[in-house]
Every structure is written in structure tokens, then in C-alpha cells.
C-alpha positions in Angstrom: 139.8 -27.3 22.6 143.4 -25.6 22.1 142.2 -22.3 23.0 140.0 -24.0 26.1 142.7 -25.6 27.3 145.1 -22.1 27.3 142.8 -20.5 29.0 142.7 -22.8 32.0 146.4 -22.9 31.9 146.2 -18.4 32.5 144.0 -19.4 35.0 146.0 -21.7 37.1 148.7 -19.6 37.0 146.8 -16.5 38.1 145.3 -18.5 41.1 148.4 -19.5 42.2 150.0 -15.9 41.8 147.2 -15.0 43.9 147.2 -17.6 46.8 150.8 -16.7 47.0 149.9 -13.1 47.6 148.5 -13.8 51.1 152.0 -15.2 51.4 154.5 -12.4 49.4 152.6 -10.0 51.0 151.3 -10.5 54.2 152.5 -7.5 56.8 151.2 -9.1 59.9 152.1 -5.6 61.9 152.7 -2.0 61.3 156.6 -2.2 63.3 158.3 -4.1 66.0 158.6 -2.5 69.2 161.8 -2.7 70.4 162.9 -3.9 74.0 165.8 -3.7 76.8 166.3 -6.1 79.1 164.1 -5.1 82.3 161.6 -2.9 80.2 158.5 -2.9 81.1 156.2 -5.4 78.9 153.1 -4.6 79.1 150.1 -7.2 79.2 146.8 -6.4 78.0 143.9 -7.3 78.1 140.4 -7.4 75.2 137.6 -9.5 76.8 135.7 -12.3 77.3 133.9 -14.2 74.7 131.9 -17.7 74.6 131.3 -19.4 71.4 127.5 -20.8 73.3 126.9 -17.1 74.0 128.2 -14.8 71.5 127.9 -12.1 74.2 131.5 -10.5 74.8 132.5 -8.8 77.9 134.8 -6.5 79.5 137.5 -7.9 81.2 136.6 -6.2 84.5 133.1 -7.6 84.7 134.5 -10.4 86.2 136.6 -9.9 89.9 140.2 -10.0 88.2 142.8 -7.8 90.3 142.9 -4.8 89.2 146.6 -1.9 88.8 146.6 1.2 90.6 145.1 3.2 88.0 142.6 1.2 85.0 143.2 2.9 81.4 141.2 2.1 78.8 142.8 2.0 74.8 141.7 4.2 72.6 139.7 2.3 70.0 138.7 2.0 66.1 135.3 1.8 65.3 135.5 -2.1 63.9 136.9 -3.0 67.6 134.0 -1.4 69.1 131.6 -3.1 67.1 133.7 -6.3 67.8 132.9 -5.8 71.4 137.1 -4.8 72.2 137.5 -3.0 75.3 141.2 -3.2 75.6 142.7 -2.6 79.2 145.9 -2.5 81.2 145.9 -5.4 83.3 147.9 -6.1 87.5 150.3 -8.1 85.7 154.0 -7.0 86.3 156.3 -8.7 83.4 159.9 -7.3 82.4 161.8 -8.5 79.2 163.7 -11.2 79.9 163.1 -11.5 83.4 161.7 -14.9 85.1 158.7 -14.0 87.7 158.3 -17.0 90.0 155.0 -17.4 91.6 153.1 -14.8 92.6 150.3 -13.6 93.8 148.7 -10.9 92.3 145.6 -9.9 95.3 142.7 -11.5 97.0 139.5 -10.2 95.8 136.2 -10.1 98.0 133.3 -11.6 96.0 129.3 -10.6 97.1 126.5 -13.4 96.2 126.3 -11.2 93.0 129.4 -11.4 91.6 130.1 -14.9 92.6 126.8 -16.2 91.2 127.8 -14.1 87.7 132.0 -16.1 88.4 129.6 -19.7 87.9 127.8 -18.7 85.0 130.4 -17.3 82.9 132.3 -20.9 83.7 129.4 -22.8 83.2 128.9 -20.9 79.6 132.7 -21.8 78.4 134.0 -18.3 78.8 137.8 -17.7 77.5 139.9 -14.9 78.6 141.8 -12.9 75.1 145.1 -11.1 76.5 147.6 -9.0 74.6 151.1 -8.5 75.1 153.0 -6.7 72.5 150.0 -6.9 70.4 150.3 -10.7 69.8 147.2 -12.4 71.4 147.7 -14.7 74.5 147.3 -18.6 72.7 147.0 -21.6 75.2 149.0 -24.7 73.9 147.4 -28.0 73.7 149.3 -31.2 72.9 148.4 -32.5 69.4 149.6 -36.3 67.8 149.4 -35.2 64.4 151.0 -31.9 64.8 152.9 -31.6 68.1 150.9 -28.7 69.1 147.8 -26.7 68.7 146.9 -23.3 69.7 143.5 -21.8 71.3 142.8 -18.3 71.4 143.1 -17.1 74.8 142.3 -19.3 77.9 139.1 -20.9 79.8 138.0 -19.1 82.7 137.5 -22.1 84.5 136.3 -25.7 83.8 133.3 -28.2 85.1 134.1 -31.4 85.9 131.1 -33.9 86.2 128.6 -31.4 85.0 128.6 -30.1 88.5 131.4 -29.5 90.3 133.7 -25.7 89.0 136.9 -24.5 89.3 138.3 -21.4 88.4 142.1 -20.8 86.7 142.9 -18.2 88.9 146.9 -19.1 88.2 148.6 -18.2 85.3 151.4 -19.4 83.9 152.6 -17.0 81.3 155.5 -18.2 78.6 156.8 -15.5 76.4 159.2 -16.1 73.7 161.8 -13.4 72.8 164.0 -12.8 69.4 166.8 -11.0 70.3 168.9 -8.6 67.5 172.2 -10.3 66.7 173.9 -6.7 66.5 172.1 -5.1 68.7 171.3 -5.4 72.8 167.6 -5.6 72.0 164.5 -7.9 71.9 161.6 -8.2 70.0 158.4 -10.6 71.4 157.8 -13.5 69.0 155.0 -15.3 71.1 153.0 -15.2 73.7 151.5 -18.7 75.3 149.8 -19.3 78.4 148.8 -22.3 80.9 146.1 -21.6 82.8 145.8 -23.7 86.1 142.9 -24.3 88.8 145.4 -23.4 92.5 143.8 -23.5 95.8 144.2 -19.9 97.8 144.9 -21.5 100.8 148.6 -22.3 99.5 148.7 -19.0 98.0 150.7 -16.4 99.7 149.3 -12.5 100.9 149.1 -10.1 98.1 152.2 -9.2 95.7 154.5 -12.2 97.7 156.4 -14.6 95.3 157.1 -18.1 96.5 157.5 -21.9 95.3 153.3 -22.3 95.3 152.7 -23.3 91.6 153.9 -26.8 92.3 151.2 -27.3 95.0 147.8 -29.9 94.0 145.0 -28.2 95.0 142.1 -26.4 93.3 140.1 -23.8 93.6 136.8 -24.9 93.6 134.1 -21.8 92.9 130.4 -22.0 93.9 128.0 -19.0 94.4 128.4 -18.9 98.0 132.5 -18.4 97.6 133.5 -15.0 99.4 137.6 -15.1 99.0 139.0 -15.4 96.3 143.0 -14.9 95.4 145.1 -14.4 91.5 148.7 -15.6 90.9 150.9 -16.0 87.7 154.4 -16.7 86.8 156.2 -15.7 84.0 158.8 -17.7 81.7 161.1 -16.1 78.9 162.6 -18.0 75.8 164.6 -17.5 73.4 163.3 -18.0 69.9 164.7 -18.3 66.1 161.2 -16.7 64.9 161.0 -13.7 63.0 159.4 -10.8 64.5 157.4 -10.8 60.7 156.5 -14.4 61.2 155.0 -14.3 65.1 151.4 -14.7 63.5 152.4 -17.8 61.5 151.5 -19.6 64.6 148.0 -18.5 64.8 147.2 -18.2 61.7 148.3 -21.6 60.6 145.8 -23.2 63.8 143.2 -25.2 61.3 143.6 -27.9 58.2 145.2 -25.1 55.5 145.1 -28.5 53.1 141.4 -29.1 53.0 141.0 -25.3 53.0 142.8 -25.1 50.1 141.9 -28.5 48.3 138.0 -27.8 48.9 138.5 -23.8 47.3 140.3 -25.2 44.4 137.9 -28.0 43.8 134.8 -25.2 44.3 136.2 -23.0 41.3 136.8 -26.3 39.4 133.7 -27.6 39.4 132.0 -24.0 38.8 133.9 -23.0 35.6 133.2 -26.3 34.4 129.6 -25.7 35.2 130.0 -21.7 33.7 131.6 -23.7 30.5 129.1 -25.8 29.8 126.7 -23.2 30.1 128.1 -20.2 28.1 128.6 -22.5 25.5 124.9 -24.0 25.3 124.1 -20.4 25.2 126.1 -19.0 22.6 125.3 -22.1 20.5 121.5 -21.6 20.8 122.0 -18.1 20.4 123.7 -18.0 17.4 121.2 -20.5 16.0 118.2 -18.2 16.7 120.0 -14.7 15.5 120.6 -16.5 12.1 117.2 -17.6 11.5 115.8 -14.6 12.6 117.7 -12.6 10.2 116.6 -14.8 7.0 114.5 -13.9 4.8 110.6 -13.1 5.1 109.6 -16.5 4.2 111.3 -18.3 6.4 110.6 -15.9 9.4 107.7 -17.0 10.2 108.9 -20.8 10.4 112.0 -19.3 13.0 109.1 -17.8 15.2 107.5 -20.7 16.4 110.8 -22.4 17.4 111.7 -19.7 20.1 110.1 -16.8 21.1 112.3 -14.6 22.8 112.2 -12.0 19.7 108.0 -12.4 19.9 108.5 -10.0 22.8 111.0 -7.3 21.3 107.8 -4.6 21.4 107.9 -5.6 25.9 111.1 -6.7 26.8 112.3 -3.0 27.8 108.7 -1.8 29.2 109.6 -0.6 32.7 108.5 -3.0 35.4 106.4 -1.9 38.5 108.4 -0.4 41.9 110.9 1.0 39.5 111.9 2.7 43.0 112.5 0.0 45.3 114.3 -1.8 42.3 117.3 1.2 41.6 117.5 1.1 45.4 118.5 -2.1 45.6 120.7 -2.0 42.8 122.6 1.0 44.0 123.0 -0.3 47.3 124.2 -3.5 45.6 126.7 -1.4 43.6 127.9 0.0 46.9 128.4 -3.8 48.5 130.5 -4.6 45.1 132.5 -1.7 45.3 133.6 -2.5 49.1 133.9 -6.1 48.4 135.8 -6.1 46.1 138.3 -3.3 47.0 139.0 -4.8 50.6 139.2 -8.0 49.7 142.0 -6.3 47.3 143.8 -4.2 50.4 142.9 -7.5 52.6 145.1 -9.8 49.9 147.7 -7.1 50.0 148.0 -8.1 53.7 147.3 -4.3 54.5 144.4 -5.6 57.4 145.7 -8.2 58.6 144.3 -10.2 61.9 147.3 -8.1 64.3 145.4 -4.6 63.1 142.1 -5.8 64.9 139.0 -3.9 63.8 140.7 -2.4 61.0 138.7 -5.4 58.4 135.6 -4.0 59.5 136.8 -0.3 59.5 137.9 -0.6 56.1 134.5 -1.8 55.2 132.2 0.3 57.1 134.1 3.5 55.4 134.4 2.0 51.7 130.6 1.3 52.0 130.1 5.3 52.5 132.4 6.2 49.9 131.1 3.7 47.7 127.8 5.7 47.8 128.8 8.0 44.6 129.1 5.0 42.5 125.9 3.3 43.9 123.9 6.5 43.4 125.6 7.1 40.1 124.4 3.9 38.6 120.7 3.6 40.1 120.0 7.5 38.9 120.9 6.7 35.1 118.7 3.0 35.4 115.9 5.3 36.9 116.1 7.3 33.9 116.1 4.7 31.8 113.2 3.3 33.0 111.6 6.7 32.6 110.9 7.4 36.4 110.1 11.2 37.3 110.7 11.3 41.3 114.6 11.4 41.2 115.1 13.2 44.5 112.6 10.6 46.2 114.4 7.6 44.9 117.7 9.2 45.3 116.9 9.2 48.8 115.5 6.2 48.9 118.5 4.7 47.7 120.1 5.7 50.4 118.5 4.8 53.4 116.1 1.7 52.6 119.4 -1.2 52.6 121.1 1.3 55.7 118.5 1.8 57.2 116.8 -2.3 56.9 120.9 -2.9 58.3 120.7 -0.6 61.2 117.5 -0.6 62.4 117.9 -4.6 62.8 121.2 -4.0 64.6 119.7 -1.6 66.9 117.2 -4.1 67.9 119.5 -6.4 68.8 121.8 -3.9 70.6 118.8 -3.8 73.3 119.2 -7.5 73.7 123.3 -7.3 74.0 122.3 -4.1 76.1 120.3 -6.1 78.5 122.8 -8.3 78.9 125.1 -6.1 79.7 127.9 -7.2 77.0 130.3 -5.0 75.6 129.2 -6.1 73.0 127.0 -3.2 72.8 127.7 -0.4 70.6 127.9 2.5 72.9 125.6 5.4 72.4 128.3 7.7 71.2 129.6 5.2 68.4 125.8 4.9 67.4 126.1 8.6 67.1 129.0 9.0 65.4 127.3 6.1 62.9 124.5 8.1 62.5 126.5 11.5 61.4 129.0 9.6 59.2 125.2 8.1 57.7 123.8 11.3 57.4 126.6 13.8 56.6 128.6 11.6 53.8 126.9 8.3 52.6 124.1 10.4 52.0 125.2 13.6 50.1 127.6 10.9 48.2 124.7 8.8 47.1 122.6 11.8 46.3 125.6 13.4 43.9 126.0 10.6 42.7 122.1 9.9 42.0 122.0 13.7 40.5 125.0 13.0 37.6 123.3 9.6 36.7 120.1 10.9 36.4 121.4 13.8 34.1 123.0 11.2 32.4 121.9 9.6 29.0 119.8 6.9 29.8 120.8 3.2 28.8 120.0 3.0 25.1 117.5 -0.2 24.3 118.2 -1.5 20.8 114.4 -1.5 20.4 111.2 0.4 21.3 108.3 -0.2 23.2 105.0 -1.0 22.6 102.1 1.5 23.7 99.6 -1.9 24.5 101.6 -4.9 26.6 101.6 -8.2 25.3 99.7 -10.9 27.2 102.0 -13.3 28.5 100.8 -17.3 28.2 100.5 -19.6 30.8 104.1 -20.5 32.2 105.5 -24.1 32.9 105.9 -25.4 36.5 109.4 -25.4 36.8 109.1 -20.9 35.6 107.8 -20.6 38.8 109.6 -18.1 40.6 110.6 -19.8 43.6 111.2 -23.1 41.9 113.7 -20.4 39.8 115.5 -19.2 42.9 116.2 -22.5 43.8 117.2 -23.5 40.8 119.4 -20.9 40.4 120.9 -20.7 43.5 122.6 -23.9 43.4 125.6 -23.2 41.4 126.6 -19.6 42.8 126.3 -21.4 45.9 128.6 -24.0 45.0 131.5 -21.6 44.9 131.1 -20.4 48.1 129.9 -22.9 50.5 133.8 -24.0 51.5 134.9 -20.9 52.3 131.5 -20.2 54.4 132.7 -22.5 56.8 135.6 -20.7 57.4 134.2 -17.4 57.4 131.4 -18.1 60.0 133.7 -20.0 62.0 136.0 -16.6 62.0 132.4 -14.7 62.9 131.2 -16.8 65.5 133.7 -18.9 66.9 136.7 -15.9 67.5 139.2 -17.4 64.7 141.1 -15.8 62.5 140.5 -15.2 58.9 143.2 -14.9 56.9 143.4 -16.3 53.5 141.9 -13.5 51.5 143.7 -14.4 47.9 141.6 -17.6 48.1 138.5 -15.5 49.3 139.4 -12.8 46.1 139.1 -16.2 43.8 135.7 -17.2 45.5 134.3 -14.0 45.1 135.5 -13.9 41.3 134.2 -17.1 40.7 130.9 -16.2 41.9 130.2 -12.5 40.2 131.0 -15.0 36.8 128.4 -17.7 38.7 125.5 -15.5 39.3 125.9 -13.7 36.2 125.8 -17.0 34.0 122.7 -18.4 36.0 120.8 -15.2 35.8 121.3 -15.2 31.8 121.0 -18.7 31.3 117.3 -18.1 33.5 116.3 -15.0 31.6 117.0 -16.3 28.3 114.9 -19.3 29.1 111.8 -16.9 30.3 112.0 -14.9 27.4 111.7 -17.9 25.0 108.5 -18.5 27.1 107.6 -14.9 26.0 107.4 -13.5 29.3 109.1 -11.0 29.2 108.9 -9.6 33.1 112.4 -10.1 33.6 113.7 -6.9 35.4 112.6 -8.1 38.9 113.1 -11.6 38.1 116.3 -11.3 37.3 117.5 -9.7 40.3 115.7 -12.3 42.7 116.8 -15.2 40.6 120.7 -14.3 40.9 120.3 -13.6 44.7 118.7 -17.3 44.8 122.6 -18.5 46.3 121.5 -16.3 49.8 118.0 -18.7 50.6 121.4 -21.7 50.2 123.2 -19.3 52.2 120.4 -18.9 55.0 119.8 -22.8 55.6 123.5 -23.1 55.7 123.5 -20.8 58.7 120.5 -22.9 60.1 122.8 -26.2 59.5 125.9 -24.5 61.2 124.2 -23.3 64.2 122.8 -26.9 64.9 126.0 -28.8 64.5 128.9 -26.7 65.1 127.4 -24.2 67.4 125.9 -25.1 71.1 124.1 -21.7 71.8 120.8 -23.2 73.9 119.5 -19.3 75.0 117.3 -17.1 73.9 119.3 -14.0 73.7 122.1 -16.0 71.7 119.8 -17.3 69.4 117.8 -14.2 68.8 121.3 -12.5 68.0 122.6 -15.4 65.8 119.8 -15.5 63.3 119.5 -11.6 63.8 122.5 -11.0 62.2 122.6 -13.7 60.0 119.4 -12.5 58.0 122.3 -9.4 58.0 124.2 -11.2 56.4 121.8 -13.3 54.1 119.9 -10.2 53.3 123.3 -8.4 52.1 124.7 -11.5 49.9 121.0 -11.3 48.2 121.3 -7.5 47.6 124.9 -8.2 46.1 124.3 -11.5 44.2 121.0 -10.1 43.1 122.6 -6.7 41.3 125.2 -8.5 39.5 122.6 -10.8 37.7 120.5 -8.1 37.0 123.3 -6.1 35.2 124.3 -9.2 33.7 120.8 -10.2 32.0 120.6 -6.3 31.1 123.9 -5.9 29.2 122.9 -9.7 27.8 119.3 -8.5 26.7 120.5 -5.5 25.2 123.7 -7.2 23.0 120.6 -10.3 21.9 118.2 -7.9 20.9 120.6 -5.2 19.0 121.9 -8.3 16.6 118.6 -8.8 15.0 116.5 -7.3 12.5 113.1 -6.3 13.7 110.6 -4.9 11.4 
């Protein structure tokens, strides 16, 4: 009980050490950018995005007012497949220089384009601007709080389910932090009021005046043909840190129940891993000391278990040995980039200001990760005495790529037909293709060619030349009874920070709290591995001993858990009504689902393997 009880102590502390790494270390940009009084700042904008939709769009699909000359930013790949396309925008905004109202242009709307204005207000569009590379946040009053911030601003709003009106006004409130030794300012914040203002009070094109203060709204319908764009801007002064401007956003939900609900997840799961290592070992050692009595009692030790009555079939290869190293390679790939960006992502080294780079970083550790993948499926291959090694090595690495993209590219003609910039763009596809074809693939290949040559996995017993019938299983051995069985508890230490994450996916939060997220994802390699032991040992004392497939399916049981918690989020969180929407939501959930399963799935399998193999070597077989 002593040494239990030190061990939870290590443990607290080293959660806490963590949790206080997303803290110690958090570098929410690469370095300030440095301002005079009457620079230029510039405001940008990213695009349009709908939680009912999850379509994004370019900002200049809609009839905003255009500068002079339009230039696009150069991009990473992660905010291309976000749907990014970051712009310049008419805004005109010095450093520390008041703009009083003014009108930006008048814009000319066909049927078209004012029939496309209703929908995107009618669908709960939000405009995402950047300025200084801080994201435009509208303030809400909140009792508990003071305030609470919304990423971006509506578009417009409906009142009485019929009538719309467009915030073509924009009152735009910067906050400044300006160097105590130095004549210079650094942008700390960036918050916006959007307003519904009638044109008719508006003055001509680039005019400032005393308008904002006038009642009137713009009311938008599809047969509206004038349309005219006015903003003010507002400069404060501010005691925040230029390192802290993100503790603003990034502090926008409950961070209590957030953490009370992760700490309370990993309770309850190494409780649960506890209990059941230590019926394990317990049972275990009871059935490796009678095994190893003597003759006469051996046969007495036999009928109580009969996990050793299958020592001659418990290594016999099972059938698709192919299909079963390709999944487990690719799942050695998923660990690999889990676990090292979670690590840079705790480090604070892709953070929510570097936008994309979360996904860029994953995208290329996935490729690199490739060697180890097809390191580690070539020697199992081997082991299990398969002969096609340049097939399965190639196999390897295109069935969970190419499963990935050829489900993506499906849905890109949906997002295509939509017209969202959400669409990955046929030279990123390209580019996909060629980083596919020219690296992950050699990578997995070497890698596949040095694990082959390897020594294969030596099995502390050999196999008989005739199988052993297997008897007729109990009800609850069933294998999808199993899988639900087993999915419960790895499920358990993820479901919390689920929430959070799809709410980050689909709802365009941020996601920030990766030390808890490196403890989840610790918690559940230690989760799936106990439940796929605990469910082979428990099959092999039934002496069947077709565990290699089992295994692997068993583990990944947490992603069916994972899959009707997607179902239950999109029903009560979620209002998406459309086709398209839904088609994309559950498109790239199954993604998602399909990858957690592929993951969960190879950590049980080497789990039970590494278990098997320790069981079986501390007996004494005839």
C-alpha cells in the first residue's frame, strides 16, 4: 500500500509539472512587431466560417469593399487545408490614431450576389479578421465574468425569423502597449462591435463624419441593389503584455471543469488500470506456479485454465498477415506523430497565433514517421513468416493513406461544388501527392527493407504442424460483445477532452491545453494496453488462441465509443440541417474514427504480443 501510495504521489506531481507546461512555456508568437505612431497597421482578413455549415469562404465571396490592389498571403499547407485565404482588406488604420466614421465605398449588388448576402446571414456566417496577427474578437457582456469573447463577428442577424440586416459598420477597438523606454507600440488586442447602419445616413465613399450615432438599419433582402461599408477605429492604452495578448482568447470557456473533468478521467482510469493489473498478475502468478509443479500435479493445473493447453497454436500466424502489418505500421506512424507533437504542442512551439502550423507539424511527422512504421511491420511480417515483403511493404504504405485521401477527395467535390475555400486547391493536392509518393513512401519502404532483414520476434515456444480445434466460445467472447466491452474504459479517458477537441474542429475554437491532452493520451496508451491484455488473457484460457486479429480490434473497441459520440455531438451541439454539411461532418468523422481505431488498435496488439510472449517464456512446456 506504501509503495501504491508513492507512486500516486510521482504522479500528481508529474501532472502538475505538466499542466504547468502549457503555462512555463507557452510562446504565443514568434516576435512582436514594433510600431511608430502613424504606422500603417495593417488589417487582415481569413474568411468566413458557420458552425451550421462547416463550409469556409473567402472573404471576397461576399461584396465587401475592396483596396486598390488585393494581395493574397502566402500560405502553409495546414491553413490551406483549414480553408485560410488570408487578404489585405479597404481598411485604413494608423497606430494610435482615432478614425471617426467612415465610409469605406458603396458596392452595387446583382440578384446573384444579393440572394448569396441572405443566405450566408440566414446560415450564421462570422467574419475572422487579423490585425497584427491577433484575431478580431467581438465582446459580449457576461454576469459571471464581465466579458466574453467570440471569434470574429456575425455578418448580419435575423430578427423574427424573417426579417435581415447586415453589419455593414464596424466599430473597430484596438488596444496598444506602449515601451516605457522606448517611442514604440506593440498591439495587445484587437476587439470589434459590429453594427446594422442604414446607407442612407452614410456619407459618399472615403468621407468621415458624426454617422455612427444614427438609429437606422440596414435591412438586406435579395432584391437590395445599393449597398454601402463604414468603420471607426478606437485606440487604448493597455497594461498587457505583448506575450500575454492570447490570454484573452484562449481563456474564452470554463478552464475549471476542463480541468476538474481531465483530472477526474485519469483518476478513475488508473484506478480502473490498478484494479486490473493486479487481478492479472495475481492470477498469473497463480497459474505459472502450478504449471511448473511437478508431473503429478500437472495434470490437475490443466483443467483449471487453459491458456498453456494452446502453447503448440498461440504463435501460428493468423490469416491476412498483410492487411494486419499494414495496419500496424501505419499505427506506428499515428503514434510516432502523436506523440511527438503533442510534445512540441506542450512546449508551446504551435501555438493557436502560428495558424496551420498544428496540422503542418502533423502532416510532415506522419511522413517521416514512415521509417519507423515500415521498420516495425517488416520485422512482424517476418515473424509471422510471410514471403511477399515488397508487396506488403507497399501495402503498408498506401492502404491507411490512401483509405485517408481518397475519402477526403470525395468530399473535396462536395466543398468544390460549393464553392468554399474550403477546397484544397489542385496544386496543394499535387504537392500532397508528391510529398506521398516521393518521401512517405521510399521512408516506409526502407524502413520495411531493414525490418524484414531483421531477426524476427523470437516466440518462447514452437508451433504445431496440425491446429488445435478451438471449443465452442461463451456469449460474452463474441467479438463484438468484446469491442464493446473493451472499449469502455479507453474511452473513459478520453471522452472530456473530446468535447473540447471537436468543439476546436467544428466550432472554430481554439485548442490550447496540450499538457492535459499529453496526460489523456498517456493515460489511454496504458488504457488500451491493459484492456487488450486483460481480453486476451481471458480468450486464451478459453483455448482460443486466434488472438492476433482479435487483439488489434478489441483495443480499437474505444473508436465505435468515439463514433456515437460524434453522432451525439452533432445532434445536440451542432445545428447543421443540409446535405452537404452533413455529408462532410460524418465524412471526416469516420476520418477521424477510423484513425483512433488504427492507433488504439496497434498499441493493444503490441501490448498482448510482448504479454503473450513474457507468459509463455516463464513456463515449462514439455
Amino acid at each position: 500500500m506504501t509503495a501504491f501510495r508513492c507512486k500516486f504521489l510521482v504522479f500528481c506531481l508529474l501532472a502538475s509539472s505538466l499542466c504547468c507546461l502549457t503555462t512555463a512555456f507557452y510562446v504565443p508568437g514568434v516576435a512582436p512587431v514594433e510600431f511608430n505612431k502613424g504606422d500603417d497597421v495593417e488589417i487582415k482578413a481569413v474568411k468566413l466560417t458557420s458552425s451550421k455549415t462547416q463550409l469556409p469562404y473567402e472573404y471576397y465571396s461576399l461584396p465587401f469593399c475592396k483596396p486598390t490592389v488585393v494581395e493574397y498571403k502566402t500560405e502553409n499547407l495546414g491553413e490551406v487545408l483549414r480553408g485560410d485565404r488570408i487578404v489585405n482588406t479597404a481598411y485604413n488604420v494608423k497606430m494610435d490614431k482615432d478614425q471617426g466614421c467612415t465610409t469605406i465605398c458603396e458596392q452595387t449588388l446583382d440578384a446573384k450576389m444579393a440572394k448569396t448576402l441572405v443566405q450566408r446571414i440566414k446560415e450564421d456566417y462570422s467574419v475572422h479578421l487579423l490585425a497584427d496577427n491577433l484575431p478580431a474578437a467581438t465582446v459580449w457582456p457576461n454576469d459571471a465574468s464581465g466579458m466574453q469573447l467570440e471569434h470574429g463577428f456575425k455578418l448580419g442577424l435575423v430578427r423574427d425569423d424573417k426579417e435581415l440586416y447586415i453589419n455593414n459598420h464596424l466599430s473597430i477597438i484596438l488596444h496598444y502597449n506602449k515601451q516605457p523606454d522606448e517611442d514604440t507600440y506593440r498591439v495587445v488586442g484587437f476587439d470589434v462591435q459590429p453594427r446594422s447602419l442604414d446607407s442612407s445616413v452614410m456619407l459618399d465613399a472615403g468621407a468621415t463624419g458624426d454617422f455612427c450615432h444614427e438609429q437606422g438599419q440596414q435591412k438586406i433582402t435579395e432584391e437590395t441593389t445599393k449597398l454601402k461599408f463604414s468603420y471607426e477605429v478606437q485606440w487604448k492604452a493597455s497594461n498587457i503584455r505583448w506575450a500575454s495578448r492570447w490570454d484573452s482568447y484562449l481563456g474564452m470557456g470554463d478552464v475549471q471543469i476542463h480541468w476538474f473533468s481531465i483530472v477526474n478521467s485519469i483518476v478513475v482510469v488508473l484506478f480502473l488500470a490498478g484494479v486490473l493489473t493486479m487481478i492479472i498478475v495475481r492470477t498469473l502468478r497463480r497459474d505459472i506456479a502450478q504449471y511448473n509443479r511437478e508431473d503429478d500435479d500437472l495434470e490437475d493445473a490443466l483443467e483449471e485454465t487453459g491458456w498453456k493447453l494452446v502453447h503448440g497454436d498461440v504463435f501460428r500466424p493468423p490469416k491476412r498477415i498483410m492487411l494486419l502489418v499494414s495496419f500496424v505500421g501505419a499505427g506506428v506512424q499515428l503514434f510516432g506523430m502523436a506523440i511527438i507533437t503533442i510534445a512540441i504542442a506542450m512546449l508551446g512551439m504551435l501555438s493557436p497565433s502560428s495558424r496551420g502550423s498544428l496540422l503542418t507539424a502533423s502532416f510532415v511527422l506522419f511522413i517521416l514517421m514512415g521509417v519507423f512504421g515500415g521498420y516495425f511491420s517488416g520485422r512482424l511480417y517476418k515473424s509471422l513468416k510471410g514471403q511477399l515483403w515488397k508487396r506488403a511493404a507497399a501495402q503498408t504504405a498506401l492502404l491507411y493513406p490512401g483509405i485517408c485521401a481518397a475519402i477526403a477527395f470525395l468530399l473535396n467535390f462536395f466543398i468544390w461544388g460549393k464553392h468554399s475555400s474550403g477546397a484544397v486547391p489542385f496544386t496543394t493536392m499535387l504537392a500532397i501527392l508528391a510529398m506521398w509518393f516521393g518521401i512517405s513512401l521510399p521512408l516506409v519502404v526502407i524502413g520495411f527493407y531493414f525490418g524484414y532483414r531483421k531477426q524476427p520476434y523470437e516466440n518462447p515456444v514452437r508451433t504445431n504442424q496440425i491446429p488445435r480445434q478451438v471449443p465452442e466460445q461463451q456469449w460474452y467472447m463474441n467479438p463484438f460483445i468484446s469491442v464493446l466491452m473493451a472499449g469502455i474504459l479507453p474511452f473513459g479517458a478520453v471522452f472530456i477532452e473530446l468535447f473540447f477537441i471537436f468543439t476546436a474542429i467544428w466550432e472554430n475554437q481554439f485548442y490550447y491545453l496540450f499538457g492535459f491532452l499529453f496526460l489523456v493520451f498517456v493515460i489511454l496508451v496504458i488504457a488500451c494496453s491493459q484492456i487488450a491484455i486483460v481480453m486476451v488473457y481471458f480468450q486464451l484460457c478459453a483455448e482460443d488462441y486466434h488472438w492476433w486479429w482479435k487483439s488489434f480490434v478489441v483495443s480499437g473497441g474505444a473508436a465505435v465509443y468515439v463514433f456515437f459520440y460524434s453522432m451525439f455531438y452533432f445532434h445536440t451541439q451542432l445545428s447543421i440541417s443540409a446535405f452537404v454539411p452533413t455529408i462532410l461532418y460524418f465524412g471526416y468523422t469516420f476520418i477521424i474514427v477510423f484513425t483512433f481505431w488504427i492507433l488504439t488498435g496497434s498499441i493493444g496488439f503490441f501490448a498482448s504480443y510482448s504479454f503473450i510472449r513474457k507468459i509463455y517464456a516463464q513456463v515449462k512446456i514439455d
